[in-house]
C-alpha positions in Angstrom: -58.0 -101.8 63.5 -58.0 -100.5 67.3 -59.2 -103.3 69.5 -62.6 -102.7 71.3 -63.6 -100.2 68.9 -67.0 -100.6 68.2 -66.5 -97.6 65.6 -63.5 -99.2 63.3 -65.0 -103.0 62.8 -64.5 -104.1 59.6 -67.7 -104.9 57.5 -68.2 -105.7 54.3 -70.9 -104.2 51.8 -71.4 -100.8 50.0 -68.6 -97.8 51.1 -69.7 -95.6 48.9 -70.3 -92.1 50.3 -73.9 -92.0 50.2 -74.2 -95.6 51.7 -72.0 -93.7 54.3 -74.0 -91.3 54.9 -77.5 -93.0 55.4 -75.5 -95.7 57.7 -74.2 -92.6 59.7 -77.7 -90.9 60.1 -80.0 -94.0 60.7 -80.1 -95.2 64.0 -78.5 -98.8 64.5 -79.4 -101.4 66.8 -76.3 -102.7 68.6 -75.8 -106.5 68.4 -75.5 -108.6 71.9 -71.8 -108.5 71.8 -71.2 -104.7 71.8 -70.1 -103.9 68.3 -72.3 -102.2 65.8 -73.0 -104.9 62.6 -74.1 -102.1 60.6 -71.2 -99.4 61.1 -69.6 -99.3 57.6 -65.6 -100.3 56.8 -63.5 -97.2 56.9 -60.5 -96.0 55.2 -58.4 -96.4 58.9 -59.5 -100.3 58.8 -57.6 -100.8 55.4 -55.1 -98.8 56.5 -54.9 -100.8 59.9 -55.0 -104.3 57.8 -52.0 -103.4 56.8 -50.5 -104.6 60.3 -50.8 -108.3 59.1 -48.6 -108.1 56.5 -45.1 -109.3 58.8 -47.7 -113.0 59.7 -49.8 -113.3 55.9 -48.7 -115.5 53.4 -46.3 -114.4 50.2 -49.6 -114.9 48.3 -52.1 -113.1 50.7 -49.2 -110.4 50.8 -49.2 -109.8 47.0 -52.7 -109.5 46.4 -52.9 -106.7 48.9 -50.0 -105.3 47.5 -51.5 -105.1 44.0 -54.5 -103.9 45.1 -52.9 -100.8 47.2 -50.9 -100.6 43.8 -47.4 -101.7 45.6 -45.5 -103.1 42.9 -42.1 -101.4 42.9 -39.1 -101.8 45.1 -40.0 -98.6 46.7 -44.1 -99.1 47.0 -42.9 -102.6 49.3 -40.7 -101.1 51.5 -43.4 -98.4 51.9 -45.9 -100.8 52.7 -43.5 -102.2 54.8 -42.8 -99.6 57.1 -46.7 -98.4 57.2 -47.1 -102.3 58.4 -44.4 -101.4 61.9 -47.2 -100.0 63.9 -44.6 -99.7 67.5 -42.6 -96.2 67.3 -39.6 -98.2 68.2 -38.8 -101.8 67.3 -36.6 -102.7 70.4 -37.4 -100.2 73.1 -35.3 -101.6 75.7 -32.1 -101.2 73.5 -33.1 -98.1 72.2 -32.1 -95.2 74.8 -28.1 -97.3 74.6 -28.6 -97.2 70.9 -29.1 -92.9 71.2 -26.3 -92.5 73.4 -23.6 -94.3 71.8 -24.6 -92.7 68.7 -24.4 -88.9 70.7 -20.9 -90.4 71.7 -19.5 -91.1 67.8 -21.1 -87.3 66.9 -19.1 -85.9 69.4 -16.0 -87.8 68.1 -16.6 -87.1 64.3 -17.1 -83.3 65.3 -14.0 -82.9 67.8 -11.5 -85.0 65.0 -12.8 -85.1 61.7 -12.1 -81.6 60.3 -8.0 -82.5 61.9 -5.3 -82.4 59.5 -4.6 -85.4 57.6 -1.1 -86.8 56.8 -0.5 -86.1 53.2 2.6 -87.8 51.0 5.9 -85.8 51.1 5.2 -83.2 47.9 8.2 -80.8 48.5 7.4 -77.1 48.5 3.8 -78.1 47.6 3.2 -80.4 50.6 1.6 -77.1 53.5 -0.4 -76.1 50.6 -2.2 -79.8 49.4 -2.1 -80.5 53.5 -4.2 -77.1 53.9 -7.0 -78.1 50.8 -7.0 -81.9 51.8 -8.0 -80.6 55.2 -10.9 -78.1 53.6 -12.2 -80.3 51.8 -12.6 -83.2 54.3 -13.8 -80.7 56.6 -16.8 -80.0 54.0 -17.5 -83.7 54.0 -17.4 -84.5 57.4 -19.3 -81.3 58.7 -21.7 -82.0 55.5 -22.5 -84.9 56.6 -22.8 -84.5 60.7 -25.2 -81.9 59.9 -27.7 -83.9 57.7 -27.2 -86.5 60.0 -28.2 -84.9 63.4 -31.3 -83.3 61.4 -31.8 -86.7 60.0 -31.9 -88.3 63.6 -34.2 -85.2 65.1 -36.6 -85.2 62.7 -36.8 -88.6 62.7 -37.6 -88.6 66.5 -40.0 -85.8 66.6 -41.8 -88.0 63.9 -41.7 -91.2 66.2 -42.6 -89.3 69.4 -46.0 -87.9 67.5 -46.5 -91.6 66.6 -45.8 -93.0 70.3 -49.0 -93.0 72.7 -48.9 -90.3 75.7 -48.0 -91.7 78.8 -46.4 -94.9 77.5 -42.7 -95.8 77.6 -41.3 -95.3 74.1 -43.0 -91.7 74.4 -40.9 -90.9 77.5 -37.4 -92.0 75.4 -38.3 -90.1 72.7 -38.9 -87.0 74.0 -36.3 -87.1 76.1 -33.7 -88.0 72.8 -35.9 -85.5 71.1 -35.0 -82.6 73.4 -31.1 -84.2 73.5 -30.5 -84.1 69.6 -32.0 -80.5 69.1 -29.6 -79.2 71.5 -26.4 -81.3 70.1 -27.9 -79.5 66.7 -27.8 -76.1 67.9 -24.7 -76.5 69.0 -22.9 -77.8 65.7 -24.6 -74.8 63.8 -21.1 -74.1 62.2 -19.6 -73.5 58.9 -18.8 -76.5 56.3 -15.8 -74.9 55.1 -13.5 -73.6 57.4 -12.6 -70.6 55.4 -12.3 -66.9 56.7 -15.5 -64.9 55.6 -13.9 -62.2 53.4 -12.8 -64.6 51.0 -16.1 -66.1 50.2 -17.4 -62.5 49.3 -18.5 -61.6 45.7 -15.7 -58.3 45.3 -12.7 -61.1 46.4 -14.4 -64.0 43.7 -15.0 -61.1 41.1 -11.9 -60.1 41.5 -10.3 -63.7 40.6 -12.4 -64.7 37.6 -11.3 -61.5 36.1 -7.7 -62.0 36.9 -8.4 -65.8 35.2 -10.4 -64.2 32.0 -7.0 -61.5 31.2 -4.7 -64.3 31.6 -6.5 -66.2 29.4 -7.5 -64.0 26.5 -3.5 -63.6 26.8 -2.6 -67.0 26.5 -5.0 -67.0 23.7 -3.2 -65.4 21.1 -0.5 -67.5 21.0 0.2 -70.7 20.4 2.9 -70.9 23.1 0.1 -69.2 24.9 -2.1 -71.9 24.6 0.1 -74.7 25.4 1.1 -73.1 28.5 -2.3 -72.3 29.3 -2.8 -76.2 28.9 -0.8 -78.2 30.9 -1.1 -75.0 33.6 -5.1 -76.5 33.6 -4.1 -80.1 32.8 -2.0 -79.5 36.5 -4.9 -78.0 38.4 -7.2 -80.5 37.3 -5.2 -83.3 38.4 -3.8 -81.9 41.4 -7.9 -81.0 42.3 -8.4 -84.4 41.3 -5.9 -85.7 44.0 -6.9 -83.6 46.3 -10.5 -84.9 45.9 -9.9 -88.3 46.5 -7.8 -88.2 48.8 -10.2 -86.4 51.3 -13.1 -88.3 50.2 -10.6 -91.5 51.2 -9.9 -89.7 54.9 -13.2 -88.5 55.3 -14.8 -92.5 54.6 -12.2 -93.3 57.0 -13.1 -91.0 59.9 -16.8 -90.9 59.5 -16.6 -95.3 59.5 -14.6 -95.2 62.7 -17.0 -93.0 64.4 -20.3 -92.8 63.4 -21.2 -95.6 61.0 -22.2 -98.4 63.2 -24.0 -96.2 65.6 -26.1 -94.8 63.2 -26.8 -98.6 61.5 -27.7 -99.8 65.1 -29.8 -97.1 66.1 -31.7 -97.5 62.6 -32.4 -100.8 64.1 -33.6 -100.0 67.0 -36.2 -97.5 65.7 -37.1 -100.1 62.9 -39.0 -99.3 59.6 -36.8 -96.1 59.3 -35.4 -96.2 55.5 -32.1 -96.5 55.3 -29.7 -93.9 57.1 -28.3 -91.1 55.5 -24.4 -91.3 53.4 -21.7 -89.0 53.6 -20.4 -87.1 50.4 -17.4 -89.4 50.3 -18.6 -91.3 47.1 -19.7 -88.3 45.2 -16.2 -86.8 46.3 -14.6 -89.7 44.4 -16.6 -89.4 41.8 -15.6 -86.0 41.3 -12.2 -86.8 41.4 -12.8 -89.1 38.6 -14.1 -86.8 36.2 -11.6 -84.5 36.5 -8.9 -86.9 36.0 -11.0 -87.7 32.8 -10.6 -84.3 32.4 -7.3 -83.5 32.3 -6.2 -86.5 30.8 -8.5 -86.4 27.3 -10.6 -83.0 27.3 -7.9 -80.7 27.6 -5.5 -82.0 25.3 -7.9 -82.4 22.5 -9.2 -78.7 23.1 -5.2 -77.5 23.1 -4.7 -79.8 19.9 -7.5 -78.2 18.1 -6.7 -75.0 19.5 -3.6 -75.1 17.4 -4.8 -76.5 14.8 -7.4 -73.9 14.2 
């Protein structure tokens, strides 16, 4: 509740709306103390009763849980960050907290998308250099760009929860303005890939390149072994490439930007939990299509011969 309030004292008796109502248009009498006794509870001073829950007791802190219906992982740490009332939790480390993390985006974004050193593969080694590099470019770019929107909307969110004229107001809006601009300014492309060859005529064109070759193959059984271990190849080599840029990617993006980020989800305070780079899902892509090539295709050439 907001101290001094005369308006938001809690009361108990009947909150129905009609009780609200008649309290609302009778006149009240004001007690010696200042505060209305008749001015009913309302929704804000549950809300507000909320604040208690970091001091109550585990068993004072379940029963208003149950009866907010908070039962599930997710309805507690809800209830928990409704219960952080200060925009920021340490103010006076906050503003070093923004900075260093501006500092690690400006690293990931000047190195990340560099070439990685890839094993010796022969004649093969410019070209698995060239997608390992694509594809931790996706990554990294992927992930600085849900991360700067992730930091400026959290700000913005914070600054319209600080009070005007107050201190943690002043830092926000200030790391407000700073973010949005660092956005604007990483407005580029994921993939690094020239714009005519992510057009529909150049893709058409390849899938019906893939589809002659492969009604082709089809009518042979040579055919379709070739066709098989050409697949079982690109699956596995895609697989490689996968993981492997999801390993240089995790690498880049921990040196840079992963303890900033944790530290300035501390500072803020009752903020969820920062957002993850693609890295895992890349690995777990990777894993599939090893799966992939190693079971799927074989059976579907085994049967294709068969048949």
């Amino acid at each position: 509740m907001l101290n001094g309030s005369p308006s938001l004292r809690v009361r108990n008796g009947d909150h129905s709306p009609k009780h609200y109502l008649e309290s609302v248009n009778e006149p009240h009498a004001p007690t010696g103390d200042g505060h209305d006794e008749s001015v009913p509870e309302l929704l804000l001073d549950k809300l507000d009763s909320l604040r208690v829950l970091r001091a109550d007791t585990d068993e004072e802190k379940d029963a208003l849980l149950f009866q907010i219906g908070g039962r599930g992982v997710v309805e507690r740490e809800m209830v928990a960050q409704m219960s952080a009332v200060r925009p920021l939790q340490y103010p006076q480390r906050f503003e070093e907290a923004h900075r260093v993390m501006v500092r690690g985006i400006e690293v990931l974004d000047r190195n990340g998308a560099r070439p990685a050193e890839v094993r010796r593969l022969g004649p093969l080694t410019p070209i698995a250099k060239w997608l390992v590099q694509q594809v931790t470019r996706w990554i990294v770019r992927s992930h600085l760009n849900r991360l700067v929107g992730r930091i400026g909307g959290l700000y913005e969110r914070r600054e319209a929860n600080s009070a005007w004229g107050t201190a943690e107001h002043s830092m926000l809006r200030r790391s407000r303005l700073d973010i949005r601009r660092v956005q604007t300014g990483m407005s580029t492309k994921a993939l690094g890939l020239p714009t005519f060859l992510l057009g529909g005529a150049v893709l058409t064109s390849i899938a019906s390149g893939l589809q002659s070759v492969t009604r082709a193959a089809l009518d042979s059984t040579a055919g379709v072994i070739v066709l098989g271990v050409i697949l079982f190849a690109v699956l596995a080599a895609l697989s490689w490439v996968a993981l492997y840029s999801a390993g240089v990617a995790r690498r880049r993006i921990k040196l840079s930007t992963d303890q900033p980020m944790r530290a300035l989800w501390e500072t803020i305070g009752a903020a969820g939990k920062p957002p993850r780079d693609e890295s895992y899902n890349f690995a777990a892509y990777a894993i599939v299509l090893l799966i992939l090539s190693w079971i799927v295709i074989p059976l579907v050439v085994w049967l294709a011969i068969a048949a």
